[in-house]
OpenMM code with the backbone's topology and positions (N, CA, C; nanometers):
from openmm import Vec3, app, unit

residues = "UNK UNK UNK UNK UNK UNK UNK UNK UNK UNK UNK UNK UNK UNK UNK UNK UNK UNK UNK UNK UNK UNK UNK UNK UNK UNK UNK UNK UNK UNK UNK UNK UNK UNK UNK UNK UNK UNK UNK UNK UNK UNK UNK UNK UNK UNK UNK UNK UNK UNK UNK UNK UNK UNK UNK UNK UNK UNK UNK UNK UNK UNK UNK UNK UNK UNK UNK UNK UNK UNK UNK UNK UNK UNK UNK UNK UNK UNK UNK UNK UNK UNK UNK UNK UNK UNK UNK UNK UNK UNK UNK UNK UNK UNK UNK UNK UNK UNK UNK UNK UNK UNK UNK UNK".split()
positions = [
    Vec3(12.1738, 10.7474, 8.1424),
    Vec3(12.1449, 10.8589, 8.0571),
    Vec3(12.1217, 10.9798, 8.1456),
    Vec3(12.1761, 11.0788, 8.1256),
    Vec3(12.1693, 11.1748, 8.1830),
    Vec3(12.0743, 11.3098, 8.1617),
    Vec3(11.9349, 11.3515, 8.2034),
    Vec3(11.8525, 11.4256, 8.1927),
    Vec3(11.8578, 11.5857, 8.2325),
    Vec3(11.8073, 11.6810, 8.1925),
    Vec3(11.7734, 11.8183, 8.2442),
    Vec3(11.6273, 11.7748, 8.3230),
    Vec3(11.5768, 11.7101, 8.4239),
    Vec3(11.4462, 11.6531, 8.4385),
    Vec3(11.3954, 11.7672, 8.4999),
    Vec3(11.2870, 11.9023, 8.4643),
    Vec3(11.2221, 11.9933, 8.5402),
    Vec3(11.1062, 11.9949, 8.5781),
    Vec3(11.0516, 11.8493, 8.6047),
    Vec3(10.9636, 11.7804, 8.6706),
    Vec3(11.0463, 11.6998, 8.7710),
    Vec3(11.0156, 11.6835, 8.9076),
    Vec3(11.0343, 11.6039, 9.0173),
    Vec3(10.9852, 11.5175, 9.0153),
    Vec3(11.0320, 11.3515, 9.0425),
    Vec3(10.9552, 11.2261, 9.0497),
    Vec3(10.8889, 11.2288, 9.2116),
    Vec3(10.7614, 11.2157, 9.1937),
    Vec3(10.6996, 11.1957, 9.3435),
    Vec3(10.6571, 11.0738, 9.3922),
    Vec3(10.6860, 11.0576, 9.5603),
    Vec3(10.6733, 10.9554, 9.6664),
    Vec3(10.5554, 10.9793, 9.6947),
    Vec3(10.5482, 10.8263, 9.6534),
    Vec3(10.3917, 10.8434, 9.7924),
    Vec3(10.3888, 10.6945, 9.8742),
    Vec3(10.4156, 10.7542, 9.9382),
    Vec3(10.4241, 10.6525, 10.0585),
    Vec3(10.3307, 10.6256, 10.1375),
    Vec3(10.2666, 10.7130, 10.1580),
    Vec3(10.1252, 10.7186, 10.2510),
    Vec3(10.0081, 10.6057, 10.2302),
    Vec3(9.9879, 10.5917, 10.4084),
    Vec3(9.8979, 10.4896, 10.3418),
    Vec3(9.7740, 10.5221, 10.4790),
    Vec3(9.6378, 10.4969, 10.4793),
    Vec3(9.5709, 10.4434, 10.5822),
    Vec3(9.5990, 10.3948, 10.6722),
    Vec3(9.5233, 10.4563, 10.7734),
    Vec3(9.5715, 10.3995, 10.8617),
    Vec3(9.4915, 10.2094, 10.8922),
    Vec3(9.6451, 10.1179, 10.8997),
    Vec3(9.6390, 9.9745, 10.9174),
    Vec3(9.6539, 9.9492, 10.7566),
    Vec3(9.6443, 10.0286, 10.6605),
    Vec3(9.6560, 9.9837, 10.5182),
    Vec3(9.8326, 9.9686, 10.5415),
    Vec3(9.8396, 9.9082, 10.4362),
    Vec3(10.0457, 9.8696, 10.3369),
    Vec3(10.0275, 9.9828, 10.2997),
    Vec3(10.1675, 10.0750, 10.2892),
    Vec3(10.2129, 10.1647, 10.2808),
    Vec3(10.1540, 10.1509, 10.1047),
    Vec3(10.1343, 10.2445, 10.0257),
    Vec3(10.1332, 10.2458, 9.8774),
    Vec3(10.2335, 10.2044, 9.8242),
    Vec3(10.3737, 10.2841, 9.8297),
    Vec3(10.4796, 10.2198, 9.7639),
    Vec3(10.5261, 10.3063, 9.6495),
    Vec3(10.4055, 10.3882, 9.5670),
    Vec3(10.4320, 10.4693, 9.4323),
    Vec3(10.4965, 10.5425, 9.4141),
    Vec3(10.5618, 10.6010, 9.3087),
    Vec3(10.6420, 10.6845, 9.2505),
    Vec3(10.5673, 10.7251, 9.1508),
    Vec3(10.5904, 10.8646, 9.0945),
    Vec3(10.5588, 10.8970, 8.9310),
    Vec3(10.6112, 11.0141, 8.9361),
    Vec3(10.6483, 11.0163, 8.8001),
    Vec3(10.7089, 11.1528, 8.7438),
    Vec3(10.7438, 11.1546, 8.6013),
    Vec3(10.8483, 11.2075, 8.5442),
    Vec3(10.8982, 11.1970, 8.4048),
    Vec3(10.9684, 11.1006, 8.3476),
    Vec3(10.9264, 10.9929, 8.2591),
    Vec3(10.9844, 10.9051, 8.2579),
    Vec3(11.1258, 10.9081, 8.1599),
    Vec3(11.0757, 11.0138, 8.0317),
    Vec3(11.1844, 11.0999, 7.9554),
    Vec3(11.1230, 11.1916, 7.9398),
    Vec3(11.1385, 11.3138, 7.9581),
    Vec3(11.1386, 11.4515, 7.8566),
    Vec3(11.1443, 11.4513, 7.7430),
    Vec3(11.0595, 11.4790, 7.6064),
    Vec3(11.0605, 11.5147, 7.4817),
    Vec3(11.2066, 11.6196, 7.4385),
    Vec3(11.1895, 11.5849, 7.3010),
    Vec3(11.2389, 11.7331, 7.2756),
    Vec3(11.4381, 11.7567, 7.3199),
    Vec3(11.4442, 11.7121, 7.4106),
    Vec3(11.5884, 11.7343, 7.4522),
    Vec3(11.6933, 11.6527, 7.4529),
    Vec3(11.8221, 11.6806, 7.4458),
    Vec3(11.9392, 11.6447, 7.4387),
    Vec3(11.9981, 11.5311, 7.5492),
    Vec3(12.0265, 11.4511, 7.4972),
    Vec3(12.1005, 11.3738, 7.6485),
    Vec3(12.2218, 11.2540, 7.5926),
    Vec3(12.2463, 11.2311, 7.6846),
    Vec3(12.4004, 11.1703, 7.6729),
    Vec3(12.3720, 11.0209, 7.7121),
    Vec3(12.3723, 10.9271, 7.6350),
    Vec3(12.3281, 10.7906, 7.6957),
    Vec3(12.4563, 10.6723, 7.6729),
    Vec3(12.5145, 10.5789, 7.7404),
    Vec3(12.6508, 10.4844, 7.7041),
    Vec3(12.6652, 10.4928, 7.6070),
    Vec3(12.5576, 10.4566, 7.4976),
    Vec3(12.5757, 10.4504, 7.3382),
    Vec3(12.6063, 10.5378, 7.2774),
    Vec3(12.5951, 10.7116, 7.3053),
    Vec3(12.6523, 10.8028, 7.2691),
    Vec3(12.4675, 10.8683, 7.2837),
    Vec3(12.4945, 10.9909, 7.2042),
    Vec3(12.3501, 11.1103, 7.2405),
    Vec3(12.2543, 11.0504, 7.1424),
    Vec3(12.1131, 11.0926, 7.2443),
    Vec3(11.9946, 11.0559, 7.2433),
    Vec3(11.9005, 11.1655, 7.2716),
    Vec3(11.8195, 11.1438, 7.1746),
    Vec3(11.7001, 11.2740, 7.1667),
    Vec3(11.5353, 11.1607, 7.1590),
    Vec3(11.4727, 11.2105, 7.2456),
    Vec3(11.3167, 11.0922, 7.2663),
    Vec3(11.2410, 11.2351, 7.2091),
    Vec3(11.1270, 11.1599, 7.0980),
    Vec3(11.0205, 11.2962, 7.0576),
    Vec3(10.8869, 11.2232, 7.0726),
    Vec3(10.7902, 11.2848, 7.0784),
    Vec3(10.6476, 11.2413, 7.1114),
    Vec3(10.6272, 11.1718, 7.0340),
    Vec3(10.5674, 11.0119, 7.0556),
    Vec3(10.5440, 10.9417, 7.0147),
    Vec3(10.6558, 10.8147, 6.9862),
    Vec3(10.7689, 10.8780, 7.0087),
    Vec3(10.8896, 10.7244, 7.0079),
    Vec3(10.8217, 10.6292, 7.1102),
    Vec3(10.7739, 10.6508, 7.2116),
    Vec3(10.7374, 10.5373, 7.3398),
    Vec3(10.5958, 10.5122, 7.3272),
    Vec3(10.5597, 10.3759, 7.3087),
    Vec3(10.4504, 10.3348, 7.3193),
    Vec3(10.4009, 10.2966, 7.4834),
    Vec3(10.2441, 10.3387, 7.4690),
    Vec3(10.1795, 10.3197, 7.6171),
    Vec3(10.1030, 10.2109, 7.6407),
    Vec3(10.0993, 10.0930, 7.5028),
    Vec3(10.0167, 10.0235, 7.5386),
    Vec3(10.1254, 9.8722, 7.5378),
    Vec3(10.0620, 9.7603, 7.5602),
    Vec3(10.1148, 9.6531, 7.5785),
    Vec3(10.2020, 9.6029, 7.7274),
    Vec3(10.2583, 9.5110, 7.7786),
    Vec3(10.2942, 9.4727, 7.8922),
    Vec3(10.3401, 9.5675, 7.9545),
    Vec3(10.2831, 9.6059, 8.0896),
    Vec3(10.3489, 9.6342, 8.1772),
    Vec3(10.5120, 9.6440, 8.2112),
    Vec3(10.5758, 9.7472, 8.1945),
    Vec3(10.7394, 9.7697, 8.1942),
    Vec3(10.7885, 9.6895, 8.3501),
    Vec3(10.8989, 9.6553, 8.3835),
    Vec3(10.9808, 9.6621, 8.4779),
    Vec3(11.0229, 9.7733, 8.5168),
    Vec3(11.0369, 9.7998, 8.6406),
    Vec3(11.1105, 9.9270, 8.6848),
    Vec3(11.2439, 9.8822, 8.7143),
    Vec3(11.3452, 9.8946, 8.6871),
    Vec3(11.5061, 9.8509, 8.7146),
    Vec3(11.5366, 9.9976, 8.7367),
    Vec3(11.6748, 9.9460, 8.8183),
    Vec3(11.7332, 10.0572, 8.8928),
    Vec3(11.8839, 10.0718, 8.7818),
    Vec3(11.9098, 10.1618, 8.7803),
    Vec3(12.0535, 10.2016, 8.7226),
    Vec3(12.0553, 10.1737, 8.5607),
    Vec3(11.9437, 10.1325, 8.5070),
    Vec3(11.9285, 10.0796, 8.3676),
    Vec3(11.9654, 9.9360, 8.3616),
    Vec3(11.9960, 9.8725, 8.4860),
    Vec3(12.0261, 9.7588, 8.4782),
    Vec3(11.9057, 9.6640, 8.5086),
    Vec3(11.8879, 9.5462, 8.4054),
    Vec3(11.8208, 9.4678, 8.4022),
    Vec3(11.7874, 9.3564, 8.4937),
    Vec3(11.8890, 9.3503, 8.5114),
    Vec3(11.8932, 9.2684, 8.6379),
    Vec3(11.8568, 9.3191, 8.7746),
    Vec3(11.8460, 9.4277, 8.7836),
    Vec3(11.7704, 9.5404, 8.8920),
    Vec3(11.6813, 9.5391, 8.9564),
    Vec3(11.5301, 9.4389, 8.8771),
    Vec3(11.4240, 9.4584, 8.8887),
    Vec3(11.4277, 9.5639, 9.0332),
    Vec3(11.3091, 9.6515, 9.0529),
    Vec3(11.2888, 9.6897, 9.1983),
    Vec3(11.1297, 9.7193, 9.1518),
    Vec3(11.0508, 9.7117, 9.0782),
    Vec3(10.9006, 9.6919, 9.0796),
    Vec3(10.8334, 9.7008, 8.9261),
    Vec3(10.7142, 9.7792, 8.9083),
    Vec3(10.6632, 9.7571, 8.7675),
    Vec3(10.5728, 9.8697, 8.7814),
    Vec3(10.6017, 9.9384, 8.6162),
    Vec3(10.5237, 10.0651, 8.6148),
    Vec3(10.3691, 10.0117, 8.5880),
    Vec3(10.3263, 10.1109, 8.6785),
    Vec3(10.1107, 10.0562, 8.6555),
    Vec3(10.0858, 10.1426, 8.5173),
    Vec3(10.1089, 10.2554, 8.4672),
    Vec3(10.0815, 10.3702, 8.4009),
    Vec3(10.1697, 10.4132, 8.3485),
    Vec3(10.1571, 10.4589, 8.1805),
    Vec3(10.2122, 10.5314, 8.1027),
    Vec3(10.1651, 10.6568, 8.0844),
    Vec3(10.1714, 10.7755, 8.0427),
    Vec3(10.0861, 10.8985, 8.0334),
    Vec3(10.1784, 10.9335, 7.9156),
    Vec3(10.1123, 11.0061, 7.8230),
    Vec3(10.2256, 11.0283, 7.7096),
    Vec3(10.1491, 11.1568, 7.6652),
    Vec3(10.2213, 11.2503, 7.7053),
    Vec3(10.1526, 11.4205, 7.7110),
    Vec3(10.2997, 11.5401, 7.5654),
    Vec3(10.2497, 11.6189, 7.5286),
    Vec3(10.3334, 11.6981, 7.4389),
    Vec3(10.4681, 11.7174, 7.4980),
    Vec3(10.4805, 11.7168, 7.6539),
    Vec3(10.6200, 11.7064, 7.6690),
    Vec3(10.7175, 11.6186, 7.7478),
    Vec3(10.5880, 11.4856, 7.7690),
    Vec3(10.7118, 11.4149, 7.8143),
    Vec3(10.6528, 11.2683, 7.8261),
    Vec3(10.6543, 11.1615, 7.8800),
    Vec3(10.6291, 11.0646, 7.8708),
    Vec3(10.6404, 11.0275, 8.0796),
    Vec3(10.5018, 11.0546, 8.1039),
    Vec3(10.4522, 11.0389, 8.2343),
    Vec3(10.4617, 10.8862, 8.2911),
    Vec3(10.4987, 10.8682, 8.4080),
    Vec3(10.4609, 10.7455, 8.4473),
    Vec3(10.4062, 10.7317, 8.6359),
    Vec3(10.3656, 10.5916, 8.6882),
    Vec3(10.3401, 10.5543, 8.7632),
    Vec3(10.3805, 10.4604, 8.8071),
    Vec3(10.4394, 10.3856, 8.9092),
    Vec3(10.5416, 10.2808, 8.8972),
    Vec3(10.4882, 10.2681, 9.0478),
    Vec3(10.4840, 10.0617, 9.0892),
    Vec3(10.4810, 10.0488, 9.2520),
    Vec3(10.6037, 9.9706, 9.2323),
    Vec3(10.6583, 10.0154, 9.4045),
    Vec3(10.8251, 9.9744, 9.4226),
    Vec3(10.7384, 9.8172, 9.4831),
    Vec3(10.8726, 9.7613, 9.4730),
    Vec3(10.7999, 9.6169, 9.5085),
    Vec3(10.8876, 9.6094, 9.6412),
    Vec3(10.8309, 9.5393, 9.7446),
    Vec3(10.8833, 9.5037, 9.8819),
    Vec3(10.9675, 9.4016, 9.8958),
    Vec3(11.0725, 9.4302, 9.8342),
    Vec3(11.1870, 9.3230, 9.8568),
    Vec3(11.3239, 9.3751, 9.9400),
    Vec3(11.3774, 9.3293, 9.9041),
    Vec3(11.5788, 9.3837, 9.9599),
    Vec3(11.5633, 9.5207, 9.8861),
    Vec3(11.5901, 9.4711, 9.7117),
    Vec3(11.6251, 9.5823, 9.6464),
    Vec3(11.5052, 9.7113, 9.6491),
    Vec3(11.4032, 9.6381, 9.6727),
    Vec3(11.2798, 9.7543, 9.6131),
    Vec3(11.3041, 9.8770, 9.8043),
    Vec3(11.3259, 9.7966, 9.8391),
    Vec3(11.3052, 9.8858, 9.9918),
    Vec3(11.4170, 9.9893, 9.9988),
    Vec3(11.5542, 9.9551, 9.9808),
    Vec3(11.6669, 10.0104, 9.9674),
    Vec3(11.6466, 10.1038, 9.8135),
    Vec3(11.5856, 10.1202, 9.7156),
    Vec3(11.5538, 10.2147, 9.6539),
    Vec3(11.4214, 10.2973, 9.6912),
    Vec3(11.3612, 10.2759, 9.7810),
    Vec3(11.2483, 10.3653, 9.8119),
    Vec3(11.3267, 10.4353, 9.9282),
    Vec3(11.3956, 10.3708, 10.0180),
    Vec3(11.4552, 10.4436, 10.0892),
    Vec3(11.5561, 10.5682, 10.0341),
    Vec3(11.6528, 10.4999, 9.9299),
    Vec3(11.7517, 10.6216, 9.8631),
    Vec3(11.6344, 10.7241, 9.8137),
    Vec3(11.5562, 10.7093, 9.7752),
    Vec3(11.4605, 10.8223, 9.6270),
    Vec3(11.3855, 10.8937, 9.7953),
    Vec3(11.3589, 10.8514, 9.9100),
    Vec3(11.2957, 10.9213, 9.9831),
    Vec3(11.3928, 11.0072, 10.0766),
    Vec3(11.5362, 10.9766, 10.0856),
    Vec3(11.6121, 11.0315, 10.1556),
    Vec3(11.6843, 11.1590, 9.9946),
    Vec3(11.6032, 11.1151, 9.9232),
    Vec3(11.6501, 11.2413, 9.8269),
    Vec3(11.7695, 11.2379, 9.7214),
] * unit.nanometer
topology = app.Topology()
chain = topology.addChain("A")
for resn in residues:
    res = topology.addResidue(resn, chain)
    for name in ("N", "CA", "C"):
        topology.addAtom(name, app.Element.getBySymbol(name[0]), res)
């Protein structure tokens, strides 16, 4: 699905020193309100379509399910967009997507 996203998803990588790196990401998980183009044809998300409570999401890469690369900790669900918090998990795939999202 393709977004206007005018929020940046942020790295945080940082960690203590002798601590595991954090691993986190957060940013916009959809934007309210706007237009977008998804396989199935166009898609509009409005406040309140996404629920914040119940299991913990998967984070998959490419919309693909089979993707896994970690699990969002946090939902935030604000007037314009649907916030999140997500730790990448330390595997093959999770490392090779923290690497792409940190090389930009």
């Amino acid at each position: 699905m393709r977004l206007d996203l005018s929020q940046p998803i942020h790295l945080d990588v940082e960690a203590a020193e002798g601590d595991a790196p954090r691993r986190l990401i957060s940013g916009v998980a959809v934007p309210y309100g706007q237009n977008a183009n998804a396989s199935t044809g166009p898609v509009r998300f409005e406040k309140g379509a996404l629920s914040t409570d119940g299991p913990a999401p998967k984070l998959i890469r490419d919309h693909n399910l089979t993707q896994p690369i970690g699990i969002v900790l946090s939902r935030t669900d604000t007037e314009d967009a649907m916030l999140f918090v997500a730790r990448i998990s330390e595997t093959e795939a999770g490392n090779e997507a923290l690497t792409l999202a940190q090389d930009g």
